[in-house]
Residue frames relative to the residue before (quaternion, step in Angstrom):
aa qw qx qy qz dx dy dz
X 1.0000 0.0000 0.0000 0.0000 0.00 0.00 0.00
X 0.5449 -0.4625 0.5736 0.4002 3.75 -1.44 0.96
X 0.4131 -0.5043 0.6406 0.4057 2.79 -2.20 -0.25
X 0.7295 0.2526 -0.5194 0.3664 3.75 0.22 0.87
X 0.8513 -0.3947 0.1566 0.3081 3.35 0.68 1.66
X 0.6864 0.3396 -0.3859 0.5144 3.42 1.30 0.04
X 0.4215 -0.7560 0.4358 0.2466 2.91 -1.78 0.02
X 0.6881 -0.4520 0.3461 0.4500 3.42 -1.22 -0.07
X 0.3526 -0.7304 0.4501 0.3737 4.18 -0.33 1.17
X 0.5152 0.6606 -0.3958 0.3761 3.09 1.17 -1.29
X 0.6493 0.4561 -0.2650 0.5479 4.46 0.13 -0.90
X 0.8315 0.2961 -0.1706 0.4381 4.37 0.39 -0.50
X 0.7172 0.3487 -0.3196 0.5118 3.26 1.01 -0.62
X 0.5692 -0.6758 0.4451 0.1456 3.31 -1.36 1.02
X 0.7359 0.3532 0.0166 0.5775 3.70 -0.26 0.54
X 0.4819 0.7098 -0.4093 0.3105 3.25 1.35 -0.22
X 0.4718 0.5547 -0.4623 0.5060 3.88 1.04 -0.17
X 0.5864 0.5158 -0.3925 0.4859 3.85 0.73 -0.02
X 0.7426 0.1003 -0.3127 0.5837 3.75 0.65 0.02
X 0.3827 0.6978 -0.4578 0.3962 3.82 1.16 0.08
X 0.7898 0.4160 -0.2409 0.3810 3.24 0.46 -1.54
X 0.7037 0.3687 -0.3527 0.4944 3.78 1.11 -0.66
X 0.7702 0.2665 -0.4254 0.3934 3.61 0.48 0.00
X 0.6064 -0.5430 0.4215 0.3998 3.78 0.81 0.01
X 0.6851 -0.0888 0.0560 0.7208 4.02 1.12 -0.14
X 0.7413 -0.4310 0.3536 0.3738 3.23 -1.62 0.18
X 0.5503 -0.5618 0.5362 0.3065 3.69 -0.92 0.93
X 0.5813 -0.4228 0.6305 0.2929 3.09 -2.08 0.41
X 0.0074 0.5234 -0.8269 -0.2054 3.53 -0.39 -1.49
X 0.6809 0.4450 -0.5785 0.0607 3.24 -0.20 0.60
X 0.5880 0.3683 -0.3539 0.6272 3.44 -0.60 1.64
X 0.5837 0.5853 -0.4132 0.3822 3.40 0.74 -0.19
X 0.2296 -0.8427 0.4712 0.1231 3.47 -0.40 1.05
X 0.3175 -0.8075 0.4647 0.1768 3.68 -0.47 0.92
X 0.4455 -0.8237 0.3507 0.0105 3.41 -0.48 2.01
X 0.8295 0.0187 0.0322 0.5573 3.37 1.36 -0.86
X 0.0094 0.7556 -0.6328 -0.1687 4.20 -0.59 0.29
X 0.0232 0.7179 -0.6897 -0.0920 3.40 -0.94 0.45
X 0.1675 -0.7157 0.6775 -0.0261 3.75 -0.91 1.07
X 0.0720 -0.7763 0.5968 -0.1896 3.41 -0.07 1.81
X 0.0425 -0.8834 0.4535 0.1097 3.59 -1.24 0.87
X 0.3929 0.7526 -0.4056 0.3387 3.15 1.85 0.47
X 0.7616 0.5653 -0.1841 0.2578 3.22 -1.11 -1.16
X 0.6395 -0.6107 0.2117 0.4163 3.74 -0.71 0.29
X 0.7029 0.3990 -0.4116 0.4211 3.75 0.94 -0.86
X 0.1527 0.7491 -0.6443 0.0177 4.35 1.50 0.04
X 0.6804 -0.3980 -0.5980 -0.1453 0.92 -1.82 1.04
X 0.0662 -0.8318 0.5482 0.0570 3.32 -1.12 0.70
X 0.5895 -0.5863 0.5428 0.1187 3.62 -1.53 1.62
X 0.1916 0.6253 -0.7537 -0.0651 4.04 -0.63 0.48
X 0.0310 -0.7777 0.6213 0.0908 3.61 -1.42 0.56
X 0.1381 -0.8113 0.5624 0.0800 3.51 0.16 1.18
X 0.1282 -0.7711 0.6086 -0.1363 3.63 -0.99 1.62
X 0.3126 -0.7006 0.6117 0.1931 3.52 -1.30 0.78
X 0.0389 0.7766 -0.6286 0.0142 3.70 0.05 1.14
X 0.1503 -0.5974 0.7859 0.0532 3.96 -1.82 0.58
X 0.1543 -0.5951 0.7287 0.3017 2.78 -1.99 -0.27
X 0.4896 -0.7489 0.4433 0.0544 3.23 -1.45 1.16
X 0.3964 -0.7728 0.4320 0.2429 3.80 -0.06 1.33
X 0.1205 -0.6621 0.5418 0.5036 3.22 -1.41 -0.91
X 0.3179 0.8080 -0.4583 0.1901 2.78 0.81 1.07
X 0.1698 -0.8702 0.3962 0.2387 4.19 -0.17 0.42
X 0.4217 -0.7038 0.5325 0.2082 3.56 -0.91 0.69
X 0.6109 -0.4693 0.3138 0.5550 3.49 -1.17 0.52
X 0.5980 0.6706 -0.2625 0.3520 3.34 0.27 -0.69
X 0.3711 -0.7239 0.4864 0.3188 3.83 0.89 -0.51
X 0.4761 0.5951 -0.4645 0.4510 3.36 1.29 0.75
X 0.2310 -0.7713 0.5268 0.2723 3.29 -1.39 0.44
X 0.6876 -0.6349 0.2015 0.2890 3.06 -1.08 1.41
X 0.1089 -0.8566 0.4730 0.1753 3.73 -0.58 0.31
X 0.0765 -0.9086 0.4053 -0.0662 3.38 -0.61 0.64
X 0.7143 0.1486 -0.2915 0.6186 4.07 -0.78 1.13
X 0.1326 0.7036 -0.6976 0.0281 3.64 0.61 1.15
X 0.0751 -0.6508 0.7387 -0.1586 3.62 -1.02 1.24
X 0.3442 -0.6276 0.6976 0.0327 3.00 -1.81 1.86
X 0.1044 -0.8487 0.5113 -0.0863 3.89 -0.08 1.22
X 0.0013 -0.8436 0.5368 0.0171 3.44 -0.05 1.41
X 0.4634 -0.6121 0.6378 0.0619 3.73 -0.57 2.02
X 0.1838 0.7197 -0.6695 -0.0042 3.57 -1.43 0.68
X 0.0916 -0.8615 0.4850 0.1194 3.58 -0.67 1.20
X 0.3198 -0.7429 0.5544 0.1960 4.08 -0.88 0.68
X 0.8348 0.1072 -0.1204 0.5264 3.10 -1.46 0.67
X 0.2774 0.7622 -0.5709 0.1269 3.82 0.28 0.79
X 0.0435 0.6608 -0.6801 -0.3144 2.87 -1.60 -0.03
X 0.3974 -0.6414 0.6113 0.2386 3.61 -0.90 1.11
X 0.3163 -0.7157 0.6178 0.0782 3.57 -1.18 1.36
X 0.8011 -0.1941 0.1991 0.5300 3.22 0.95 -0.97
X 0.0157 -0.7889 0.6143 -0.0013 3.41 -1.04 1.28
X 0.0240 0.8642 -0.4953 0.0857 4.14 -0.09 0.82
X 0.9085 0.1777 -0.0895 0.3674 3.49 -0.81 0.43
X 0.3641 0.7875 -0.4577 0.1942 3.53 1.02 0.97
X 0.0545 0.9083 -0.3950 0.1264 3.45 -0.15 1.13
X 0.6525 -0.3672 0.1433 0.6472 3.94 -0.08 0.15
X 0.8255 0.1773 -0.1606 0.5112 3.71 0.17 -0.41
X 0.0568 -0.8569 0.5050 -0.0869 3.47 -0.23 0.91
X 0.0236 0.8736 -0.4708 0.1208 4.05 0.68 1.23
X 0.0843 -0.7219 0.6603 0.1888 3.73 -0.73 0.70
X 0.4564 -0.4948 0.5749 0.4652 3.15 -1.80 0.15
X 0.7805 -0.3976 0.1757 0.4492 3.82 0.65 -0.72
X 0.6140 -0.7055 0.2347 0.2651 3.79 -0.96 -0.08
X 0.4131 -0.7881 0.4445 0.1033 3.10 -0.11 1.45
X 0.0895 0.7670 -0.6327 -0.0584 3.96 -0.48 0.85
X 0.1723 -0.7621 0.6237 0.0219 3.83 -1.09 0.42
X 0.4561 -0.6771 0.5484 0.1811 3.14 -0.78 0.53
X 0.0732 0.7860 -0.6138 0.0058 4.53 -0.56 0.47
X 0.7263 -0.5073 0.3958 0.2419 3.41 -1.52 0.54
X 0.0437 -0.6664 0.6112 0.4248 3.76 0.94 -0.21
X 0.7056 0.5359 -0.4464 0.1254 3.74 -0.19 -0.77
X 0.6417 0.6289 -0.1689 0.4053 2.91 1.66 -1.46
X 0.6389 0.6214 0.1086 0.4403 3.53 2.06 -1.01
X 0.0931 -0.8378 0.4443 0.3033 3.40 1.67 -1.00
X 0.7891 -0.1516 -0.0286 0.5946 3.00 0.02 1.85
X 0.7358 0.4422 -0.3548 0.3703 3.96 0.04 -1.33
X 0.3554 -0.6119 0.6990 0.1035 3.38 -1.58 1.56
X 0.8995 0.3650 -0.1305 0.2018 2.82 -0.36 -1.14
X 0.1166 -0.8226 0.5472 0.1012 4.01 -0.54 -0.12
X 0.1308 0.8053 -0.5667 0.1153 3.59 0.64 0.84
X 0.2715 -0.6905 0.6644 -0.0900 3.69 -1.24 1.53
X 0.1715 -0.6756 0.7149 0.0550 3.93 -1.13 1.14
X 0.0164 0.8169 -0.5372 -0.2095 3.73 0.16 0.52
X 0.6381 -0.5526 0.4534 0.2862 3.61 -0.96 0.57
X 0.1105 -0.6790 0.7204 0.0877 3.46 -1.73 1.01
X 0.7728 -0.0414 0.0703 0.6294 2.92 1.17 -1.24
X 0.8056 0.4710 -0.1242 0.3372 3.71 -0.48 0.27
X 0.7917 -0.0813 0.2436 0.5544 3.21 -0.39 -1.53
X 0.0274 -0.7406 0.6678 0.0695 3.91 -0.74 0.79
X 0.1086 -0.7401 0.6605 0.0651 4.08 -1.00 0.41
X 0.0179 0.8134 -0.5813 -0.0112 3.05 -1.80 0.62
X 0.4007 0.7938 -0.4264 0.1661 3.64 0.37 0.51
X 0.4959 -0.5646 0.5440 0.3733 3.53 -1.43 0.41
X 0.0261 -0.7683 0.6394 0.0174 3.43 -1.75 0.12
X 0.4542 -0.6813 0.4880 0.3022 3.47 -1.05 0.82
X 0.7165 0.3613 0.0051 0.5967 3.58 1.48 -1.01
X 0.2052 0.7518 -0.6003 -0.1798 3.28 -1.33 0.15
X 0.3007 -0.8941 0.3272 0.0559 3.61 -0.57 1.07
X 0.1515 -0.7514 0.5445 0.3406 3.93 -0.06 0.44
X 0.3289 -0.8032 0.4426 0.2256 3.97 0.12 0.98
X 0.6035 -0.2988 0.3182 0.6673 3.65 1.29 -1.69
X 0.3806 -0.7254 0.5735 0.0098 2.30 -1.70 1.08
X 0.2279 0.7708 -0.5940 0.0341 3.98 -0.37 0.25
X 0.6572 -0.5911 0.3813 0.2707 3.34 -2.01 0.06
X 0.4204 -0.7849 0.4036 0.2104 3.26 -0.50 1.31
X 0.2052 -0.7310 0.6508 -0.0008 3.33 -0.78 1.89
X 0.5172 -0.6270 0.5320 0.2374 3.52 -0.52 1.20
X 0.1448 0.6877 -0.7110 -0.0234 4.22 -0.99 0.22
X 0.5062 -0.6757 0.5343 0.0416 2.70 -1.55 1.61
């Protein structure tokens, strides 16, 4: 755990060696704009949170342009178990996080939920919810759609 109380995603999220291996350590997310939420209550791990997110990692490297190069654009589909969603606000065509916030929770204190993971908002969509699980579901390359 950080000294302000969070933890490392890379250590809680299952499967995490699936976005580990293409970026070399756990991504920022920051900038990474989250593409889809689906808030599903069937099935055995219910209720469960999938947030599918276009995440990169940002050089310092600069294009002719005055841009800095990005690079391993990757469509990363997050799946959470046993959630409760605290809050979900502003989802709109362009939906950008600054990055992902994991925390650590009593399960006891919680019913069952460890975890408390938080997408705070640049633009768009902002999330908050607890979870007993957190899952890297799949990973693929992000094909831009127009």
């Amino acid at each position: 755990m950080t000294a302000d109380g969070q933890v490392d995603p890379a250590s809680v999220f299952e499967n995490a060696q699936l976005l580990t291996t293409i970026f070399d350590r756990w991504p920022s997310f920051h900038d990474a704009e989250v593409l889809r939420l689906v808030l599903d209550r069937s099935g055995p791990d219910r209720p469960t949170v999938e947030a599918v997110i276009h995440v990169f990692q940002m050089t310092s490297e600069v294009n002719a342009k005055g841009y800095y190069v990005l690079k391993h654009h990757t469509e990363a589909a997050l799946r959470f178990t046993g959630v409760e969603v605290l809050s979900i606000q502003g989802f709109n065509p362009q939906n950008v996080i600054s990055n992902l916030v994991v925390e650590p929770l009593d399960p006891a204190e919680h019913e069952g939920r460890r975890l408390r993971v938080a997408m705070p908002s640049i633009y768009g969509v902002e999330v908050e919810l607890e979870c007993e699980r957190a899952i890297v579901a799949g990973v693929r390359p992000f094909e831009k759609s127009d």
